[in-house]
Each structure stands twice: as structure tokens, then as C-alpha cells.
TORGU-666241 format. One line per 8 residues: number of its first residue (from 1); their letters; for each residue x, y, z of N, C-alpha, C, O. Coordinates in steps of 0.2 Angstrom, whole numbers. Example, Ala and Ser with C-alpha at 12.3 -4.5 7.8 and 13.67 -1.06 7.14 Angstrom:
BEGIN
1 = AS = 66,-28,39,62,-22,39,66,-16,39,71,-17,42 | 64,-11,35,68,-5,36,64,0,39,67,6,40
This chain:
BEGIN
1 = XXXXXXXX = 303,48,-902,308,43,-900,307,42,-893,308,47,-890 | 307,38,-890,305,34,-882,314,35,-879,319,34,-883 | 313,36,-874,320,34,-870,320,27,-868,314,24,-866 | 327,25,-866,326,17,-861,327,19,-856,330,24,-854 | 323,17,-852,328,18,-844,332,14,-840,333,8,-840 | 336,19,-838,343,14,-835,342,9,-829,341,12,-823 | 341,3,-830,339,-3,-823,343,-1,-820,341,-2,-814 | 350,1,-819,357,0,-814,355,4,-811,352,2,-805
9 = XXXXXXXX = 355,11,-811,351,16,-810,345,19,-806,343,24,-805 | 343,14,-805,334,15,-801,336,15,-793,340,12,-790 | 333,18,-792,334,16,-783,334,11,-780,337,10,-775 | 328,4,-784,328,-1,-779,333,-6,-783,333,-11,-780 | 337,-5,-788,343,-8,-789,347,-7,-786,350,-12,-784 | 349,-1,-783,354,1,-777,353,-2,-768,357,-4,-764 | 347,-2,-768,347,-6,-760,349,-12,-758,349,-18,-760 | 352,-9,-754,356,-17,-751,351,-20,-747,346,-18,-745
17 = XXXXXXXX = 353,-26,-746,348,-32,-744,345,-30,-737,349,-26,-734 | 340,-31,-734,340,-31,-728,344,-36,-722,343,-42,-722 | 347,-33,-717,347,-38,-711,343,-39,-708,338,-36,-708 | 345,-48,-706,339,-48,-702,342,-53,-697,347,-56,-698 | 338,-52,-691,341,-54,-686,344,-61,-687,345,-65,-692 | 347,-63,-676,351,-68,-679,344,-74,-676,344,-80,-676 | 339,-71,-674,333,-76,-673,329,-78,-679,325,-73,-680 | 328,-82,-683,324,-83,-689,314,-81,-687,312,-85,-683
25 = XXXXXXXX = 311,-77,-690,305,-75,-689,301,-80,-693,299,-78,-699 | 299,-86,-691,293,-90,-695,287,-87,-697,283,-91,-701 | 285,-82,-694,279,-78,-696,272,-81,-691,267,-78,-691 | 274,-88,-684,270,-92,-682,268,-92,-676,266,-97,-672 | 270,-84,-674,270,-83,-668,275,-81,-667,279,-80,-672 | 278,-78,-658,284,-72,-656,289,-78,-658,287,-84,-659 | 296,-74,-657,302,-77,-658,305,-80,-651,304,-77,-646 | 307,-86,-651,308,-86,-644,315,-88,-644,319,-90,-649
33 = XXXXXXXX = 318,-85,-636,326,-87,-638,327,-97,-639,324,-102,-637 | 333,-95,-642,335,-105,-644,334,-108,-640,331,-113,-641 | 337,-107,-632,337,-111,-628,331,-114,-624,331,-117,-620 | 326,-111,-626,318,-115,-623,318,-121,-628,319,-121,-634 | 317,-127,-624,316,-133,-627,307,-133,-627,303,-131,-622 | 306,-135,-633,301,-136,-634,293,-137,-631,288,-135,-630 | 297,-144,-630,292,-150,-625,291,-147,-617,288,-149,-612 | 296,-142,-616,296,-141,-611,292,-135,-610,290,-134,-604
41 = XXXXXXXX = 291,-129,-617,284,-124,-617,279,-128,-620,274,-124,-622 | 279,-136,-622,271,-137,-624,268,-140,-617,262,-142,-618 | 271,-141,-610,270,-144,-604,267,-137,-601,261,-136,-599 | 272,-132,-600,269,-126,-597,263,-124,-601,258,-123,-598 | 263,-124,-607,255,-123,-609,249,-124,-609,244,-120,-609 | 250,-131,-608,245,-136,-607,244,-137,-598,240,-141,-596 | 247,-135,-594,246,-134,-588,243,-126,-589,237,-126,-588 | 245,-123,-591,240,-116,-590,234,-116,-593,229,-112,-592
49 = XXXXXXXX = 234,-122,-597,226,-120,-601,221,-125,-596,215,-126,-598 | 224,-130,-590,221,-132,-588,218,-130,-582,213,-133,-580 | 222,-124,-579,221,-120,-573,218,-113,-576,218,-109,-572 | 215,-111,-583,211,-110,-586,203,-111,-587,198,-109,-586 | 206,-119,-589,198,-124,-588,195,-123,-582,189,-122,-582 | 200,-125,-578,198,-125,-570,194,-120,-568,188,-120,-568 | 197,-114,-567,193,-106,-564,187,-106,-569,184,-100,-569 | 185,-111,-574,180,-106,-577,173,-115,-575,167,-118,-576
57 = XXXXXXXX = 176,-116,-572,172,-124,-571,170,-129,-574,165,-132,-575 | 178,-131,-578,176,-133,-585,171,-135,-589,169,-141,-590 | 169,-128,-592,164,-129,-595,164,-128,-603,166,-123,-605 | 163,-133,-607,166,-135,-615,162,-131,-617,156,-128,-617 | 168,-131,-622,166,-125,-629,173,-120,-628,174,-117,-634 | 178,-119,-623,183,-115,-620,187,-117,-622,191,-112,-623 | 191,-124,-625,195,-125,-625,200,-124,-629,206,-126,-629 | 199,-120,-634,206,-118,-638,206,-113,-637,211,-110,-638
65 = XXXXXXXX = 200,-108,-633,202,-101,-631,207,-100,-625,211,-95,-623 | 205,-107,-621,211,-108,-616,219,-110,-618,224,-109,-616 | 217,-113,-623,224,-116,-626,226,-109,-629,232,-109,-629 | 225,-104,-632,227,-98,-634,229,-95,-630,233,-91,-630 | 227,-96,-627,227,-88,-622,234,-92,-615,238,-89,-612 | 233,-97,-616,239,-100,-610,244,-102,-614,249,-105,-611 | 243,-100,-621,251,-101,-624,254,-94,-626,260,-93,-627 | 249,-88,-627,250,-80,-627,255,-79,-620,260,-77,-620
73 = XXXXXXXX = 252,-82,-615,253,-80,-607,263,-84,-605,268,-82,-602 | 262,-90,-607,269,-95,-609,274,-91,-613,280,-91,-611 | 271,-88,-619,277,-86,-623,279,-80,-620,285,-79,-619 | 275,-75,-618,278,-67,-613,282,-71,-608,288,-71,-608 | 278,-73,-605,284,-76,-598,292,-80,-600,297,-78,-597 | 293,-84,-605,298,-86,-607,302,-79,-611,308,-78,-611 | 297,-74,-615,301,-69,-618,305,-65,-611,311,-64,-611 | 300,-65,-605,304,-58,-600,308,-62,-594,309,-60,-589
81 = XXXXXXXX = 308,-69,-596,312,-73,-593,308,-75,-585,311,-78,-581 | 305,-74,-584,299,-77,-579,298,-82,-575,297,-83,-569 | 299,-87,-584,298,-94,-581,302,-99,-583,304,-100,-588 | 304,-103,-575,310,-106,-576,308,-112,-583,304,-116,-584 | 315,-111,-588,312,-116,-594,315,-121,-595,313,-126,-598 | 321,-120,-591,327,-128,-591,324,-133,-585,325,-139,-585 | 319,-129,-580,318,-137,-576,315,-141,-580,313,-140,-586 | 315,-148,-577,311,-155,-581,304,-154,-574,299,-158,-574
């Protein structure tokens, strides 16, 4: 004769839900605080990945590696607070 097992009972019926922070994780990259307006880290971006272009003499084939690498360099600085994000 088989026993049943008790579903109430199991440990992963017991766990309480996770918290999760009060920033939502889109999974598309760092979390950034609320108040960076957007357009105004897709300008500092797009200015870095140009001063990227430049030092290497804009030589194609570079450029999404410039555009990555100058929005990795954007989001750190807007993380440790760095770079001013409310100017226009």
C-alpha cells in the first residue's frame, strides 16, 4: 500500500514569497535609480561612443563595440553618481 504525501507539508509549500526590491530588475541591463531621465542617458551615450570613435580614428567595424562599451561606462557613472543627469 503507497502512502500519499502531504502537499501542505513540504518545505516549498511553506516558503514565503520573495522580496524584491523597490527597483524593478528588467533583466536588460543595471537598475538605474528613477530619476535619470532617459533621453538624457541616451545623449551621454551617444556622446561617449563618439569620443570612442574618435581616439580610435574612426575606423568602421567599431561601432556597437563603441556603443557598448559607452553605455557600460554611462550606466557606472549614473550608478556612483558621477555624472550630472538633470542637466539639459
Amino acid at each position: 500500500m503507497a502512502r500519499e504525501k502531504n502537499l501542505e507539508a513540504s518545505p516549498a509549500a511553506k516558503r514565503a514569497p520573495r522580496k524584491r526590491d523597490s527597483i524593478a530588475d528588467t533583466g536588460s541591463g543595471p537598475v538605474l535609480p528613477n530619476f535619470v531621465d532617459p533621453q538624457r542617458r541616451a545623449v551621454l551615450i551617444a556622446q561617449a561612443a563618439y569620443f570612442r570613435a574618435m581616439q580610435r580614428g574612426f575606423e568602421p567595424g567599431q561601432d556597437v563595440t563603441d556603443w557598448l562599451a559607452a553605455e557600460a561606462e554611462v550606466d557606472a557613472k549614473l550608478l556612483s553618481g558621477t555624472t550630472e543627469s538633470s542637466s539639459a
